[in-house]
C-alpha positions as CSV (number, residue, x, y, z in Angstrom):
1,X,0.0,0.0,0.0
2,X,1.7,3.1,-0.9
3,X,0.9,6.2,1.5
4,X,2.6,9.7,1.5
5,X,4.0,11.5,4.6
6,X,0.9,13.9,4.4
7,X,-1.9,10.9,4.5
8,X,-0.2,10.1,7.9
9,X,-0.2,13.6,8.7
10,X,-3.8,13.8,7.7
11,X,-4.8,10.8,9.5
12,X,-3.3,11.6,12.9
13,X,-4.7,15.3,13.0
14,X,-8.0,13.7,12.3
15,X,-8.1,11.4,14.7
16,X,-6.3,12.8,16.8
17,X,-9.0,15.8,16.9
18,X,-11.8,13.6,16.9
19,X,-10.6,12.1,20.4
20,X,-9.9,15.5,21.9
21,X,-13.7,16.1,21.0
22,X,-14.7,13.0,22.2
23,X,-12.9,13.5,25.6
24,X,-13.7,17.3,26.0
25,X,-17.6,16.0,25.6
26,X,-16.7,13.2,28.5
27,X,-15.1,16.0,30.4
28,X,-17.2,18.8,30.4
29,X,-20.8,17.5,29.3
30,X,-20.7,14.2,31.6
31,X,-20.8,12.2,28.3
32,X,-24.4,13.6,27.2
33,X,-23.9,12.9,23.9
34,X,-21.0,10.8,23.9
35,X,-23.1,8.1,21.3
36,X,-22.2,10.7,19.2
37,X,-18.7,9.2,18.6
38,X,-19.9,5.6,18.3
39,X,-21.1,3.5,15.6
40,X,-24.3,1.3,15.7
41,X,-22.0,-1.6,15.9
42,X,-19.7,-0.3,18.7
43,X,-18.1,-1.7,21.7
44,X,-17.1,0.1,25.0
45,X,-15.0,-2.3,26.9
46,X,-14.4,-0.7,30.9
47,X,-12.7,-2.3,33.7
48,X,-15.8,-3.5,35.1
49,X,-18.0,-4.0,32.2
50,X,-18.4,-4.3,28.9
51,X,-21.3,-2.5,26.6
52,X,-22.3,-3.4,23.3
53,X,-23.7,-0.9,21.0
54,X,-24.4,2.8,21.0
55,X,-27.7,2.6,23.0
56,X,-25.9,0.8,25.6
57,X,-23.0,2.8,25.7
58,X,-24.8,5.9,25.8
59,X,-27.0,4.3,29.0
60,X,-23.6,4.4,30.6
61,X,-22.7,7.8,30.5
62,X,-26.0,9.0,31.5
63,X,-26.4,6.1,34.3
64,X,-22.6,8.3,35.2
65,X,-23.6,11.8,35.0
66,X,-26.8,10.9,37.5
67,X,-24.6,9.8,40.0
68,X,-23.8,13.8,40.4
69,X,-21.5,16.4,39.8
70,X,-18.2,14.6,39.1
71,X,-14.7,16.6,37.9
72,X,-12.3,14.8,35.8
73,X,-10.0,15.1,32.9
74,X,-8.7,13.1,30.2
75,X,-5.7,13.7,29.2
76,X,-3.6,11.6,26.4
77,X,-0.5,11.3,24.6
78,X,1.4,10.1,22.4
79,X,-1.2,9.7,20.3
80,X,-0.1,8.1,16.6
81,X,-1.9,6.4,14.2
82,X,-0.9,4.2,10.3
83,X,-3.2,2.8,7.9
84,X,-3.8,-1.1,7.6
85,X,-5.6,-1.3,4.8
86,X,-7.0,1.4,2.2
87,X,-9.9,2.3,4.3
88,X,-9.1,1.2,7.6
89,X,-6.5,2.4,10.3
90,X,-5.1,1.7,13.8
91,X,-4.3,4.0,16.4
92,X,-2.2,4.2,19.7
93,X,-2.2,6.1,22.9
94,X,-1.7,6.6,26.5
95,X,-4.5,8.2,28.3
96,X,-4.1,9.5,31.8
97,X,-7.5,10.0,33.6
98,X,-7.5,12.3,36.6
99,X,-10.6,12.7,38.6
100,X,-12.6,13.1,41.5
């Protein structure tokens, strides 16, 4: 597959914008519309449970943002991400979750 520097380039600012949004929403909107950033098809995989598809997901950010006020932020890093295939890519990071 032959990719140029500024696909990469492309790819990681997109992505890597997209899960700035996606965090910010978490952060400072308790997740109300965090099925936003999932497909139909998706799967949220926590340390205690696992939820399969956007309706559930979504039941899992409000069942969160009932429980009360709540103060946190995401933080990541070293975010990078490389194509696999001509429409599909992978992506790493390290997120660091602060909150209270």
């Amino acid at each position: 597959m032959d990719v140029s520097d500024a696909d990469v380039l492309k790819l990681n600012a997109e992505l890597s914008l997209q899960l700035a949004n996606y965090w910010h929403e978490i952060d400072f909107n308790l997740g109300r519309n965090a099925s936003d950033y999932y497909t139909e098809d998706a799967e949220f995989h926590g340390q205690f449970a696992s939820y399969i598809g956007r309706a559930k997901i979504q039941q899992f950010y409000d069942w969160r943002a009932n429980q009360g006020p709540r103060l946190s932020v995401h933080s990541f890093t070293n975010f990078r991400a490389w194509f696999t295939g001509p429409d599909t890519a992978e992506a790493t990071t390290f997120l660091f979750l602060y909150a209270a």
